[in-house]
N, C-alpha and C positions, 0 to 999 in steps of 0.2 A: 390303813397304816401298814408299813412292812411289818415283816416277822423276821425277816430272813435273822440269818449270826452270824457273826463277823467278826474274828480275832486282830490283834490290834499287837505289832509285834516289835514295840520301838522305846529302846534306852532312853530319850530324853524324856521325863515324865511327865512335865507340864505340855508337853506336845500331847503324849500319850493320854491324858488325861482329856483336854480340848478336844481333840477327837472322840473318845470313848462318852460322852455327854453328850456330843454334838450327835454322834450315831442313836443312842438311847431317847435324842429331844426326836428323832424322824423317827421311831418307833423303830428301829433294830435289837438286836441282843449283840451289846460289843463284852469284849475280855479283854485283857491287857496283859502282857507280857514282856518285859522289858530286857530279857534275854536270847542270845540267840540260840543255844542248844536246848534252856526250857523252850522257848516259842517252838522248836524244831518237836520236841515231842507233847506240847499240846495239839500244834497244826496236826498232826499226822495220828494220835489217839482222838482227839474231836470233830464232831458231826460239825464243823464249817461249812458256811456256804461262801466265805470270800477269806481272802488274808490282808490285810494290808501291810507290808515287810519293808520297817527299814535297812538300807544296805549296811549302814555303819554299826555294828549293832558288838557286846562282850562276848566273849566266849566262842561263838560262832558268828561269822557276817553274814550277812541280809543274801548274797548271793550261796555262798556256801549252804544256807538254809533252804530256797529254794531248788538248789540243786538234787539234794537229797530226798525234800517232797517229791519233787517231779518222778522221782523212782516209783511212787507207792501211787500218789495222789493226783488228781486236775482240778484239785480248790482252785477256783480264778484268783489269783493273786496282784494286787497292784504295786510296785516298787514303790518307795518312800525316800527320797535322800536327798541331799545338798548337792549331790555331785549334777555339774550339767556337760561333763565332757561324751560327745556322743559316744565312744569307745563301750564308756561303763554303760549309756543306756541300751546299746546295740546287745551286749554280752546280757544283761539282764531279760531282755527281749529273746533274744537265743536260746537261754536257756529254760526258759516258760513261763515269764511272767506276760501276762495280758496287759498289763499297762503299768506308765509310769507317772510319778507327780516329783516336781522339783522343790524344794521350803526357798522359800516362804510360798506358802500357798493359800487361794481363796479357799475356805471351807467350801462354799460352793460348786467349785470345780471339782474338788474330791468325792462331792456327793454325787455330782454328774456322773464322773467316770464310774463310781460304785455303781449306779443304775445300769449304764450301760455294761457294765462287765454280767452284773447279773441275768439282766439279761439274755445277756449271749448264752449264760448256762442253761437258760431255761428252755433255750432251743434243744436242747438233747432230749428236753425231756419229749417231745414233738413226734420224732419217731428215732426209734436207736437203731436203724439201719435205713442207709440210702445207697440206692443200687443205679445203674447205667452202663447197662451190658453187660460184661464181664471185671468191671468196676464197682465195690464194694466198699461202703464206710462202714465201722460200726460203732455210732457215736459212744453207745452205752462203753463199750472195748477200748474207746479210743484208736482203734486199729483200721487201716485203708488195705484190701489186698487186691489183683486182677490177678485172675483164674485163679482163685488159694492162694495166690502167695504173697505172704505178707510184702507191703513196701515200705523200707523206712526212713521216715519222714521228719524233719523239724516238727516243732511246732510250732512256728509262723507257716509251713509250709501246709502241715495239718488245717490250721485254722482258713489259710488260705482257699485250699482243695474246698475243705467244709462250705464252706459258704459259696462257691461258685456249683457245690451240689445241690446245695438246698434252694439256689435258685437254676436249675439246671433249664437250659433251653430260653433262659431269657438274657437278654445284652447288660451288663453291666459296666459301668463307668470306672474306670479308674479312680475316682470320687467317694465313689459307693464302694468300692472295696477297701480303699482307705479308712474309711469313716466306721467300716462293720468289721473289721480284721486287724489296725491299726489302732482305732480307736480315735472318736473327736477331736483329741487334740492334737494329733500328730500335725506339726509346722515341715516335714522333712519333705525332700523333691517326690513328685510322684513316680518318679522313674523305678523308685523300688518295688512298685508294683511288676513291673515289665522285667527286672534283677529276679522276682522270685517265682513269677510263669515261667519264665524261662528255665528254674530248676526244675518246676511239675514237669515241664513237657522233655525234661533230659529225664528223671524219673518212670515216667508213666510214656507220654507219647512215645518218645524215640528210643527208650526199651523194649516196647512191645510191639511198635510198628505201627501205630494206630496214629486217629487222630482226634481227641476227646475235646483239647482246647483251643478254643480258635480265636484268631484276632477281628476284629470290626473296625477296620481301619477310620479312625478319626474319631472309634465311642469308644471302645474296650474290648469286653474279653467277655467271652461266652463255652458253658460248656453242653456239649450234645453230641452226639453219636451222628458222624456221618449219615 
């Protein structure tokens, strides 16, 4: 059974409550918070290992709340909301949430994306530094730097890099970076994969002169040192 904890950070209570049972029936630890500047200072004093944050939410909204973890924190957080205009899900994404669910939703599919978000945490646990030449992550930091100096990064861009390091020197599919970076459910064109190498290699390759990311014409994208 999981163990993991997981706060639960959403105004409509009977929502709030269906979820908080439903995480407790798979053997999690849920909490409930139906505020957003409470939610805001329990996220950020509690040992979480995920958040799930509505965007509509009193006092503080779901992104407003987010925003301000992301200063302290990297709880994987999943958005929660009604809204399905891509604009809002793009900005929530932007600003560091790992994934989104639109209501009405399958219990099931929220459980999915739970796994999967977790998941993804538990790679850091893996090893907290991945290196490739003068290229340097530090998962534990959260921080990328080449030769010392810090580069700074999204966090789709972060997340991006990340997983093109941790499989460094093998070809990976447009598919698979969607599926491990985007997450299962994303419906969206695959071309934002190709939108956001293209910012790595303005970042990293063609500030430093190098050439770390390469394309596989007709598979994907691969990274390796010349």
């Amino acid at each position: 059974m999981a163990n993991e904890k997981i706060l639960i950070i959403e105004d409509e209570v009977k929502i709030a409550r269906f979820i908080e049972l439903e995480l407790i029936h798979e053997g999690y630890g849920a909490e409930v918070e139906t505020d957003g500047r409470q939610g805001l200072e329990r996220a950020a004093g509690g040992d979480f290992d995920l958040i799930i944050l509505d965007v509509m939410l009193p006092s503080l909204n779901g992104m407003e709340v987010l925003r301000r973890l992301r200063q302290t924190a990297q709880t994987p957080v999943i958005m929660l909301t009604a809204k399905h205009e891509v604009t809002d899900i793009v900005m929530g994404l932007d600003i560091g949430a790992d994934d989104y669910i639109t209501k009405p939703f399958a219990i099931e599919e929220l459980l999915a994306r739970i796994r999967t978000a977790l998941k993804r945490k538990g790679l850091t646990r893996v090893s907290d530094l991945i290196r490739l030449g003068s290229l340097s992550m530090d998962l534990g930091r959260h921080s990328v730097s080449y030769d010392n100096e810090e580069l700074d990064l999204t966090k789709r861009e972060y997340d991006l890099l990340k997983f093109l390091a941790q499989n460094q020197n093998i070809v990976l599919t447009r598919e698979q970076i969607l599926d491990n970076v985007w997450g299962y459910g994303y419906y969206g064109d695959t071309n934002v994969v190709d939108v956001y190498i293209s910012y790595l290699r303005t970042k990293i390759d063609d500030r430093y002169n190098i050439k770390l990311i390469h394309t596989v014409r007709g598979v994907g994208y691969v990274l390796k040192n010349e």
